[in-house]
N, CA, C and O atoms as CSV, one atom per row, in Angstrom:
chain,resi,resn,atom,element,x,y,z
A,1,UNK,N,N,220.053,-20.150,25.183
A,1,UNK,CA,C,218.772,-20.373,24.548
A,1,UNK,C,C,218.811,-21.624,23.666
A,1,UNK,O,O,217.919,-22.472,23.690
A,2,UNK,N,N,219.828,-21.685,22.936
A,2,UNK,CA,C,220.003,-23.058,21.834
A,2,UNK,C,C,219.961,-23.986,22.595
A,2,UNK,O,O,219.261,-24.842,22.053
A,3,UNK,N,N,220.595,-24.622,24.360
A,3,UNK,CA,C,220.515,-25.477,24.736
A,3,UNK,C,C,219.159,-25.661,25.329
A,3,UNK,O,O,218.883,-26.834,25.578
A,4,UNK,N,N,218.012,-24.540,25.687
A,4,UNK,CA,C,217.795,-24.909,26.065
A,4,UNK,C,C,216.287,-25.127,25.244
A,4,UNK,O,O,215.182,-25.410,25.708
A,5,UNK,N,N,216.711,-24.882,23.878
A,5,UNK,CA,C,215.405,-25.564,22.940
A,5,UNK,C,C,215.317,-26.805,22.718
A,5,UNK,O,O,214.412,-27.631,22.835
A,6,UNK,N,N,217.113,-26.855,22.146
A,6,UNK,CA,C,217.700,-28.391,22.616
A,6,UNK,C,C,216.201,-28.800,23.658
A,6,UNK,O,O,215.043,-28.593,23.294
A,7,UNK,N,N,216.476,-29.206,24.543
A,7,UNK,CA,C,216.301,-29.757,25.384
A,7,UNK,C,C,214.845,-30.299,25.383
A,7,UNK,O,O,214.498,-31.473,25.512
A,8,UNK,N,N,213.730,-28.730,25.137
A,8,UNK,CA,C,212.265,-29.072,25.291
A,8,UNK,C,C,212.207,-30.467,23.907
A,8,UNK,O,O,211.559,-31.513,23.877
A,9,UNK,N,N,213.383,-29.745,22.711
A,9,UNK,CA,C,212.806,-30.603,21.351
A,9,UNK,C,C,213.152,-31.673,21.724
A,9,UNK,O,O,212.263,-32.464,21.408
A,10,UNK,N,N,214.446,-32.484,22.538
A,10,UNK,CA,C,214.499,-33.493,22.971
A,10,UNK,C,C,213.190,-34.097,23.385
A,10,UNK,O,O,212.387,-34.772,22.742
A,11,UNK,N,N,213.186,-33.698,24.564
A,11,UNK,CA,C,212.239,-34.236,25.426
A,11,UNK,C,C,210.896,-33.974,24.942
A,11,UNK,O,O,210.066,-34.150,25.833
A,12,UNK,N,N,210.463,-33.655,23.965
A,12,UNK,CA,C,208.706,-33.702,23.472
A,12,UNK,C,C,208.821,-34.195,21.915
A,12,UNK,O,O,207.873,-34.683,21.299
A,13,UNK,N,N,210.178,-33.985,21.356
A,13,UNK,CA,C,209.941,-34.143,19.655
A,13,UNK,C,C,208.947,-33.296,19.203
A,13,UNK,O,O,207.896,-33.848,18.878
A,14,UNK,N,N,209.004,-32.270,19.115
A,14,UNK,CA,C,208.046,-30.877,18.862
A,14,UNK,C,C,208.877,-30.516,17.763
A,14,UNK,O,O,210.005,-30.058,17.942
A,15,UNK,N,N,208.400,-30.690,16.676
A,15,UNK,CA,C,208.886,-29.984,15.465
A,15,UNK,C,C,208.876,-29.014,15.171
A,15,UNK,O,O,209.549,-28.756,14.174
A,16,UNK,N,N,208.164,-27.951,15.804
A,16,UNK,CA,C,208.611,-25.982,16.185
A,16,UNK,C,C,209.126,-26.339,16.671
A,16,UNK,O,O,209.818,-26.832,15.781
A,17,UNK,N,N,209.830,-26.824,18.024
A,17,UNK,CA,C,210.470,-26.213,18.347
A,17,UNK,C,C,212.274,-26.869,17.576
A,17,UNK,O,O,213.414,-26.433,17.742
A,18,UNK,N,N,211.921,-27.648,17.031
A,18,UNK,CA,C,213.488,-28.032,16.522
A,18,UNK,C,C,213.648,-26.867,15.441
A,18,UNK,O,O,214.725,-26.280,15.342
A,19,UNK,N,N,212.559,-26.542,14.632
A,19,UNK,CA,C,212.412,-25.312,13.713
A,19,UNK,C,C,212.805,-24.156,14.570
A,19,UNK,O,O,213.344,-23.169,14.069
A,20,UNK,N,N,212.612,-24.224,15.549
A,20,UNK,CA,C,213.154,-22.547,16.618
A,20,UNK,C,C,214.461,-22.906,16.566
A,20,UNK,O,O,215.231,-22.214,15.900
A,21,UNK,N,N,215.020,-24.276,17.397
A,21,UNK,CA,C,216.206,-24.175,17.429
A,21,UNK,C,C,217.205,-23.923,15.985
A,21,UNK,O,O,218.037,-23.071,15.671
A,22,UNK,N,N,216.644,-25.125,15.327
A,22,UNK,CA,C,217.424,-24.482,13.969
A,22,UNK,C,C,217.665,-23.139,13.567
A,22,UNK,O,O,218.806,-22.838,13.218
A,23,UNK,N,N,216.518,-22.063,13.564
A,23,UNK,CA,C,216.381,-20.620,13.161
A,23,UNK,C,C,217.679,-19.533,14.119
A,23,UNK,O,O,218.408,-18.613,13.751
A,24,UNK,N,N,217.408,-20.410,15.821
A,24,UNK,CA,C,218.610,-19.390,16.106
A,24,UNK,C,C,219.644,-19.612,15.632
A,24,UNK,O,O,220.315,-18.725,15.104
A,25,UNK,N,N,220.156,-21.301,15.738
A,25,UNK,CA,C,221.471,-21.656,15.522
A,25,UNK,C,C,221.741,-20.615,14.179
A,25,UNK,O,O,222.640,-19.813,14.432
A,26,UNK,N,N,221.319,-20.501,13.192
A,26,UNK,CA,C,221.493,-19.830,11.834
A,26,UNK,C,C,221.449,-18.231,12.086
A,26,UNK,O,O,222.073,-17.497,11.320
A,27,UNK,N,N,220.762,-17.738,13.083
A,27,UNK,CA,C,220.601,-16.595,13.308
A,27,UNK,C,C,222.218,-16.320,14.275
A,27,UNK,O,O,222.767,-15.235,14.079
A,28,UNK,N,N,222.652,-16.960,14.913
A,28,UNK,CA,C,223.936,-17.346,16.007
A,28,UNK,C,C,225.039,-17.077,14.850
A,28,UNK,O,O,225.881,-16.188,14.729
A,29,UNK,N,N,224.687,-18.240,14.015
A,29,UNK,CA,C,225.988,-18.095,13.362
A,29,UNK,C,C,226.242,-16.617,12.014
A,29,UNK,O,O,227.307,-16.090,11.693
A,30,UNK,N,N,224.863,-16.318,11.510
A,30,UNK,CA,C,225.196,-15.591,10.794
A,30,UNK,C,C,225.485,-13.954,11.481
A,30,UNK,O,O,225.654,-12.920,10.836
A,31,UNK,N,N,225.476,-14.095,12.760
A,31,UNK,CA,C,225.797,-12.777,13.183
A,31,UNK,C,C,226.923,-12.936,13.894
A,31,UNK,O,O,227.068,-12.024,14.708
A,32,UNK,N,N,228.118,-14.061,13.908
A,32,UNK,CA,C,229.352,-14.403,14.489
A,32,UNK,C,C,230.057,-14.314,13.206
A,32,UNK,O,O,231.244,-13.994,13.266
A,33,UNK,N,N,229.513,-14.551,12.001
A,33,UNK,CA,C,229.948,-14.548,10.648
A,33,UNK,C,C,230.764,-12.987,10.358
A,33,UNK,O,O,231.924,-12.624,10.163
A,34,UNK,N,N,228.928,-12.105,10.496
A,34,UNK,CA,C,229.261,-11.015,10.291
A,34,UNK,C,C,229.991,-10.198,10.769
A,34,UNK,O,O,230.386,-9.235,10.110
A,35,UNK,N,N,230.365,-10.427,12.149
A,35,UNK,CA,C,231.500,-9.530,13.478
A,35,UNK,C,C,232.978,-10.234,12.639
A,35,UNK,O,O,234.071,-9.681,12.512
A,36,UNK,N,N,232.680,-11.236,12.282
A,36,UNK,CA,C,234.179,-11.850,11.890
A,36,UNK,C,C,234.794,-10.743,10.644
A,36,UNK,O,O,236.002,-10.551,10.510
A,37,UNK,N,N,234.077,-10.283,10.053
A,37,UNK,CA,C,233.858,-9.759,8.409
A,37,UNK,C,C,234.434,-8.514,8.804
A,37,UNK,O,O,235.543,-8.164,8.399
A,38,UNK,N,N,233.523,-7.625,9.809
A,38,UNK,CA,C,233.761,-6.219,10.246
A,38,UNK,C,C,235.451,-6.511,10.856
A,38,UNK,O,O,236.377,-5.704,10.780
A,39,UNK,N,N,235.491,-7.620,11.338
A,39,UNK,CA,C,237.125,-7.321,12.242
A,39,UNK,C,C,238.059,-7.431,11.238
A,39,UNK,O,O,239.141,-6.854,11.349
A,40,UNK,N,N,237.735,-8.217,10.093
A,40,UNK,CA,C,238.626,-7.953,9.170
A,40,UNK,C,C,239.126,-7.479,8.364
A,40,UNK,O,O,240.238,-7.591,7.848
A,41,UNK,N,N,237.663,-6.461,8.089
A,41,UNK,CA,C,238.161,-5.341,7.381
A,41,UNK,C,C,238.524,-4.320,8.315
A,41,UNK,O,O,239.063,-3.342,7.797
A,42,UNK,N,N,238.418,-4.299,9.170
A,42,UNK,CA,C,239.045,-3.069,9.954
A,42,UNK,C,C,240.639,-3.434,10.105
A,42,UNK,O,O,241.409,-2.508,9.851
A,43,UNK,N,N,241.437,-5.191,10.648
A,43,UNK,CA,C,242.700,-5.400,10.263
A,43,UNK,C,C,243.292,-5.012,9.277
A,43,UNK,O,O,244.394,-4.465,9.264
A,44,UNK,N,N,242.583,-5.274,8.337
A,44,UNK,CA,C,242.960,-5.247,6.531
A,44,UNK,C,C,243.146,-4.058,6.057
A,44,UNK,O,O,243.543,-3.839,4.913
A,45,UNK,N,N,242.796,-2.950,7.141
A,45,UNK,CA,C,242.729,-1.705,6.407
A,45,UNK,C,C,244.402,-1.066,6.297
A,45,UNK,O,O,245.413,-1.602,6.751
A,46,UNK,N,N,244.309,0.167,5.589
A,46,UNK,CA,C,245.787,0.643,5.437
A,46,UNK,C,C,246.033,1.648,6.194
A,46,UNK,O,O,245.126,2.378,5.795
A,47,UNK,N,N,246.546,2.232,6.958
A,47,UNK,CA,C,247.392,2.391,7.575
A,47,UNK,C,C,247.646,4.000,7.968
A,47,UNK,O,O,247.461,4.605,9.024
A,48,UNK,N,N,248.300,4.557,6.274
A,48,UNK,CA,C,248.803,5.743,5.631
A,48,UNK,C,C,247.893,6.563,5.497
A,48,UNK,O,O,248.114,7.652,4.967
């Protein structure tokens, strides 16, 4: 999907849609963030 907002915002300079792309990229990363968080507290945990 990111490439292929990329692409329309390329090719028209449509400022929604660079605003879409931006929103997923942030939406992408803050939910790769959050899986990172959960795996580490589940490593981190103890054991006993």
């Amino acid at each position: 999907m990111l490439d292929f907002s990329w692409k329309v915002f390329s090719m028209t300079g449509n400022v929604d849609t660079y605003l879409l792309l931006k929103e997923l990229e942030r939406d992408s990363d803050e939910q790769f963030g959050q899986d990172d968080v959960e795996q580490s507290e589940t490593f981190d945990s103890p054991t006993h």
